[in-house]
C-alpha positions as a printed NumPy array, in Angstrom:
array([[-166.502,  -62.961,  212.936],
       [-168.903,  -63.287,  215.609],
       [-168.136,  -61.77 ,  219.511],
       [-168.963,  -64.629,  221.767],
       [-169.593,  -64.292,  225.656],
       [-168.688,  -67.674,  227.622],
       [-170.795,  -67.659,  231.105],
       [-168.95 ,  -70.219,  232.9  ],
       [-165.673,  -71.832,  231.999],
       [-165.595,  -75.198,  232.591],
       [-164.803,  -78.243,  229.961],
       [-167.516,  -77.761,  227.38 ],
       [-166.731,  -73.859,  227.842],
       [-163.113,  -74.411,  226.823],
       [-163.532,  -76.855,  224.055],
       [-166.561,  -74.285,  222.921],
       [-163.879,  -71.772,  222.902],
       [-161.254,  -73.964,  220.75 ],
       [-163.239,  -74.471,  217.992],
       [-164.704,  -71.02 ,  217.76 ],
       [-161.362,  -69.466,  218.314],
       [-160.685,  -71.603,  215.086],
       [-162.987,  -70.181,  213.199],
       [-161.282,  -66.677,  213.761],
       [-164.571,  -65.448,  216.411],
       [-163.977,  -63.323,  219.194],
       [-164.353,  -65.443,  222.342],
       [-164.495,  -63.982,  226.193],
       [-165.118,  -66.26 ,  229.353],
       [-166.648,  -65.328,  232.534],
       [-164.992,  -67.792,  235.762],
       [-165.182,  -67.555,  239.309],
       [-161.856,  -68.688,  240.424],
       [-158.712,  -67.723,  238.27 ],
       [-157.317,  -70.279,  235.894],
       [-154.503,  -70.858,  233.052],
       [-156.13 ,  -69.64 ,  230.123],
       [-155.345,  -69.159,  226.149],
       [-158.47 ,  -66.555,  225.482],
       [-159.339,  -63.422,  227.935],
       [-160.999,  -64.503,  231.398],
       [-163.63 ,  -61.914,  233.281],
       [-163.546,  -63.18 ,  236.798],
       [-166.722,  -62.258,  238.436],
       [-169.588,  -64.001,  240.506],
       [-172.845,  -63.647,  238.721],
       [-174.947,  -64.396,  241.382],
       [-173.657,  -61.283,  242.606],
       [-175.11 ,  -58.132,  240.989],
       [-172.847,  -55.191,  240.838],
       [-169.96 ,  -57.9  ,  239.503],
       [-171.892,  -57.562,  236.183],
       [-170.709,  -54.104,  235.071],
       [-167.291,  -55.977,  234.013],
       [-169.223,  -57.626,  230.943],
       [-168.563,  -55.833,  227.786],
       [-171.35 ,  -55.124,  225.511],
       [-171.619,  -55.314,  221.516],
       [-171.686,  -58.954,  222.259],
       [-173.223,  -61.279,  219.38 ],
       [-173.474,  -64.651,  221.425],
       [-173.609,  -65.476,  224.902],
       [-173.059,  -69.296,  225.962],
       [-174.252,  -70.248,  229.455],
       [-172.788,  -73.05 ,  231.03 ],
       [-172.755,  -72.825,  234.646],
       [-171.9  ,  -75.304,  237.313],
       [-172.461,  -75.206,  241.477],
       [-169.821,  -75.107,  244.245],
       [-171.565,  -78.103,  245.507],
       [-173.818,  -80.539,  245.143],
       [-176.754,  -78.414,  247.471],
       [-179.938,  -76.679,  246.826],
       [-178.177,  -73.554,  248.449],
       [-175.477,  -73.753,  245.753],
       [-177.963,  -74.889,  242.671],
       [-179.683,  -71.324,  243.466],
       [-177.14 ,  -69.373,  243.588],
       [-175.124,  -70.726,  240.65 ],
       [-178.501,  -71.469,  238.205],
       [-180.984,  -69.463,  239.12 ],
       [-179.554,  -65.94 ,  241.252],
       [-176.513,  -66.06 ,  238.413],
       [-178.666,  -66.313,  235.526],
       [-181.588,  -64.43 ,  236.372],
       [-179.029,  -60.916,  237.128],
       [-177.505,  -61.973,  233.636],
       [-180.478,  -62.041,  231.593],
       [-181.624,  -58.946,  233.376],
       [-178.365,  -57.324,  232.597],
       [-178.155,  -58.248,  228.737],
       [-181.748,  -56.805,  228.34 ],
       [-180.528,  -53.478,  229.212],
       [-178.061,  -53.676,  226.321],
       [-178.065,  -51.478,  223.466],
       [-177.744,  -54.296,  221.07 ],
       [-178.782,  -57.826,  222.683],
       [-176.773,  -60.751,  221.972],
       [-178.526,  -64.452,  220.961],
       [-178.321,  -66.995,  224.247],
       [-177.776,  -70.789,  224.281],
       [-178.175,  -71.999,  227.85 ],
       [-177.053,  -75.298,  228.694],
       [-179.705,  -77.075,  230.707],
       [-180.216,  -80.801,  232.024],
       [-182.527,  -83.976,  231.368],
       [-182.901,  -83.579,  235.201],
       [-185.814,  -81.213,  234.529],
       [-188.068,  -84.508,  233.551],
       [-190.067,  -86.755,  236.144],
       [-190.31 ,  -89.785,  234.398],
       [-189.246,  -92.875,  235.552],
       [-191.313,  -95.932,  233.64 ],
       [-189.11 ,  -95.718,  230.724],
       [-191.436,  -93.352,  228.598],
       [-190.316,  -91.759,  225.525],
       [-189.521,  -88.077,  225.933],
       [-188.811,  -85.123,  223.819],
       [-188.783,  -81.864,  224.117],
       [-192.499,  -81.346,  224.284],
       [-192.937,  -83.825,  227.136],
       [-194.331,  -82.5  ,  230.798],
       [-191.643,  -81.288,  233.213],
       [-191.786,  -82.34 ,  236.983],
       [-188.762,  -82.698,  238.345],
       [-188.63 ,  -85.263,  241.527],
       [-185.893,  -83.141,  243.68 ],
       [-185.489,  -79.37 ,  244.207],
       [-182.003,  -79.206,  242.121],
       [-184.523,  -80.084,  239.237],
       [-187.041,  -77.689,  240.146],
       [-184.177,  -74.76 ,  240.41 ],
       [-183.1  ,  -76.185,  236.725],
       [-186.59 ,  -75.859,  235.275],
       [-187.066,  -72.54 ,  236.984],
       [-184.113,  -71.273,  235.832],
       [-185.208,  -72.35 ,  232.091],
       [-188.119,  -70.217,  233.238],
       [-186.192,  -67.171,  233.323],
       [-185.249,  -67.318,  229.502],
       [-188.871,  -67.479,  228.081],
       [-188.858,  -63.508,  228.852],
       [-185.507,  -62.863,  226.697],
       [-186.733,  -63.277,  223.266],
       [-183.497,  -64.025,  221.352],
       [-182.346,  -67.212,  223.31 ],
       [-182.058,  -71.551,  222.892],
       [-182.021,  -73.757,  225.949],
       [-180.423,  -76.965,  225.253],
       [-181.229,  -80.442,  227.448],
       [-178.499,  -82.878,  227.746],
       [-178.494,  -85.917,  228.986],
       [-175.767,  -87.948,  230.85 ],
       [-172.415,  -86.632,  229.706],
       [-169.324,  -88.919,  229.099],
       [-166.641,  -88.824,  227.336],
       [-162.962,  -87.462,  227.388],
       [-161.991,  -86.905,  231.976],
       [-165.556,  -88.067,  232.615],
       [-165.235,  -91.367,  232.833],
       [-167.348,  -91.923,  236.479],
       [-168.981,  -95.138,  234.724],
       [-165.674,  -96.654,  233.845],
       [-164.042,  -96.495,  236.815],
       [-167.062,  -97.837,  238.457],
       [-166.938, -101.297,  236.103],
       [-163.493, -101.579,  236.552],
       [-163.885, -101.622,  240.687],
       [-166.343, -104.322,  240.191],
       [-169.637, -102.181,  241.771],
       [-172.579, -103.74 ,  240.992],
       [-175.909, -102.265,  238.524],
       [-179.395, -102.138,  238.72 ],
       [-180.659, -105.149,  236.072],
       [-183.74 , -105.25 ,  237.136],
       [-186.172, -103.623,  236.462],
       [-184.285, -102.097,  233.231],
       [-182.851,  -98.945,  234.263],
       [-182.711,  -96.774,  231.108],
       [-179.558,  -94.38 ,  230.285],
       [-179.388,  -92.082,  228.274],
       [-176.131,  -90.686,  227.203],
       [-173.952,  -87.807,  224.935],
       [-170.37 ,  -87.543,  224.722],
       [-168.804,  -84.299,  225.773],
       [-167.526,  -83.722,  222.11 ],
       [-171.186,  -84.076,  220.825],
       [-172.448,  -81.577,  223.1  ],
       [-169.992,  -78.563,  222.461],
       [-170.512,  -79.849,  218.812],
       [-174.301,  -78.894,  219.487],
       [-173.65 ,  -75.32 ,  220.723],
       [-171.047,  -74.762,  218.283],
       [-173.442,  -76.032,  215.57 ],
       [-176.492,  -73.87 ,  216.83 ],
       [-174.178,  -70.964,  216.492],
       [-173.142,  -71.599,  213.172],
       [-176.717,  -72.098,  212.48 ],
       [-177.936,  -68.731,  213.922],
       [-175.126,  -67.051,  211.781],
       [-176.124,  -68.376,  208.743],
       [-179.715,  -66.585,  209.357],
       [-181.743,  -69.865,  210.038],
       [-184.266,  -70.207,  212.347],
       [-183.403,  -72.243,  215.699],
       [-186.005,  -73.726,  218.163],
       [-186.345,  -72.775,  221.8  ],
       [-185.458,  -75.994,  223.016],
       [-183.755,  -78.783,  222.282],
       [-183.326,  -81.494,  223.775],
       [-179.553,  -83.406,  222.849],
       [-179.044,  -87.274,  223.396],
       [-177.317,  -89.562,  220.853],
       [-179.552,  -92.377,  219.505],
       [-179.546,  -95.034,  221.768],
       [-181.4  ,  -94.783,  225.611],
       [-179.76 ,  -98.195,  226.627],
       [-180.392, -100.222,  230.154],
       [-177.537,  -99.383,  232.293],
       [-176.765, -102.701,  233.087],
       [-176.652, -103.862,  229.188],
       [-174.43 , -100.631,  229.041],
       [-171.983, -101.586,  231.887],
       [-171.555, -105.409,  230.656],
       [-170.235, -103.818,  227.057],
       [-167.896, -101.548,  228.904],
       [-166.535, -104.696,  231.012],
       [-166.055, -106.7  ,  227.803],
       [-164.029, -103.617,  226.302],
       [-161.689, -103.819,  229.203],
       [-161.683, -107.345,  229.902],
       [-163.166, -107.102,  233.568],
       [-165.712, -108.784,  235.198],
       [-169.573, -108.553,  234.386],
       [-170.865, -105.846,  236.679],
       [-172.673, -107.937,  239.692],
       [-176.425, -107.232,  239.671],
       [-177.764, -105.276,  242.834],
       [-181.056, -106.53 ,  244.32 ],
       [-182.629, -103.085,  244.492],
       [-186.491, -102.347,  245.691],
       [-186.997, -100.148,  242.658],
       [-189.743,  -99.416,  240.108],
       [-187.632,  -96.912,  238.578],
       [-186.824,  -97.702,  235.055],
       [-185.353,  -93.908,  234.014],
       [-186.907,  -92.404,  230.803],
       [-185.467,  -92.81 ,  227.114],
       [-184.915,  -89.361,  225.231],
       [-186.195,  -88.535,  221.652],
       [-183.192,  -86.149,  219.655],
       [-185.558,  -85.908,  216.426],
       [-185.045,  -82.066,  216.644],
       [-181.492,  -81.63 ,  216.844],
       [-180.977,  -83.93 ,  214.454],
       [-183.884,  -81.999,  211.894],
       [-182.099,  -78.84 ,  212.591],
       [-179.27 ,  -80.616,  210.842],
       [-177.087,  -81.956,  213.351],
       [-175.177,  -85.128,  212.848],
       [-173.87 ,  -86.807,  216.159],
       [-169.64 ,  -87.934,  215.877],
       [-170.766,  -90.521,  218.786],
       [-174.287,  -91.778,  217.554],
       [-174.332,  -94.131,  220.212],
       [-172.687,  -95.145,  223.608],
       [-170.269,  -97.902,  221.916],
       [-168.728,  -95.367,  219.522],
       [-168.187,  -92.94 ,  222.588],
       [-166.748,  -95.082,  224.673],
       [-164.858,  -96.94 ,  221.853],
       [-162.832,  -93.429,  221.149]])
């Protein structure tokens, strides 16, 4: 039985917590705001030092998966970067420190021609929430015992932003091909739960990976299968002034870490 630390609470947090609760671990959650909840809830700010000395220690795991107030640079750097650089600096004071997983984003990347990327492609990001991101990432190279994990465009389950969009009839970028690349929400808290299990079992886990199921698809080729599903109209094409084609991600290490995807590819995903 392991004693797992949730740093944020949101839906991969609570599924996370489900399956681990399942297999008889110890599971804590850190939130901000207070909630209905089946395990024990810390609340507490971490961007906010002196909050911090309501974490317990003897922890074994610690699962990061933080999300901003809003949609700002202000709120990226408090919530990514201020909250996990005071936790990182408070788990290295600990007597016994606990293996991370931190949850990062495909927003970290520049590329835009439709390059292949994996995990050992070059980071730029193109906006300042994707330079906080990567910075953030930054933060756990110092902590020895940690896992940063990419994802790419989550779907799946209440997120279901593309859907809704088909069904109102907006229109998609066709041309050029815009490139999407996608993971359902039960894939990715399959991923941490997997890594986990992994670490347990004494084998070796990279420092990144980055998590996509197998098929970067053009959007629009995407939305037309999701209007035939649901028996609405073809998405209209919008006459954009674009060169951006998005990027298509490689998830060759996941997958040789011994991973095996429940949604290999956006039809299966959206299908369930």
């Amino acid at each position: 039985m392991s004693r797992i630390l949730l740093a944020g609470y949101g839906a991969l947090a609570q599924q996370l917590a489900a399956l681990r609760i399942a297999k008889k671990d110890d599971v804590i959650g850190i939130k901000r705001q207070k909630i209905d909840s089946k395990i024990p809830l810390i609340y507490l700010d971490l961007s906010i030092t002196k909050q911090l000395t309501a974490i317990p220690d003897r922890l074994d795991y610690v699962v990061i998966t933080l999300s901003p107030d809003e949609m700002t640079d202000e709120s990226y750097q408090k919530h990514y970067y201020e909250s996990v650089n005071n936790l990182m600096r408070y788990l290295s004071k600990q007597e016994t420190q606990p293996y991370v997983i931190y949850v990062s984003s495909t927003r970290v990347y520049g590329q835009c021609k439709g390059e292949w990327i994996d995990e050992e492609s070059e980071t730029q990001p193109t906006s300042r929430k994707g330079q906080i991101l990567l910075e953030t990432e930054n933060l756990l190279s110092t902590y020895e015992n940690s896992t940063i994990v990419r994802f790419s465009g989550i779907y799946g389950n209440t997120r279901d932003r593309l859907i809704k969009k088909i069904q109102k009839g907006s229109g998609l970028q066709a041309t050029p091909k815009l490139y999407t690349n996608r993971i359902h929400e039960d894939d990715c808290v399959g991923i941490l739960s997997f890594l986990i299990d992994e670490h347990a079992n004494q084998k070796e886990l990279k420092s990144l990976y980055l998590c996509s199921d197998h098929s970067p698809t053009p959007l629009y080729e995407v939305g037309k299968w999701i209007a035939k599903q649901y028996k609405v109209p073809t998405p209209k094409v919008l006459q954009l002034e674009t060169n951006n084609q998005g990027k298509r991600c490689r998830n060759q290490k996941i997958l040789q870490q011994g991973y095996r995807f429940k949604y290999p590819t956006f039809k299966e995903g959206y299908l369930a």
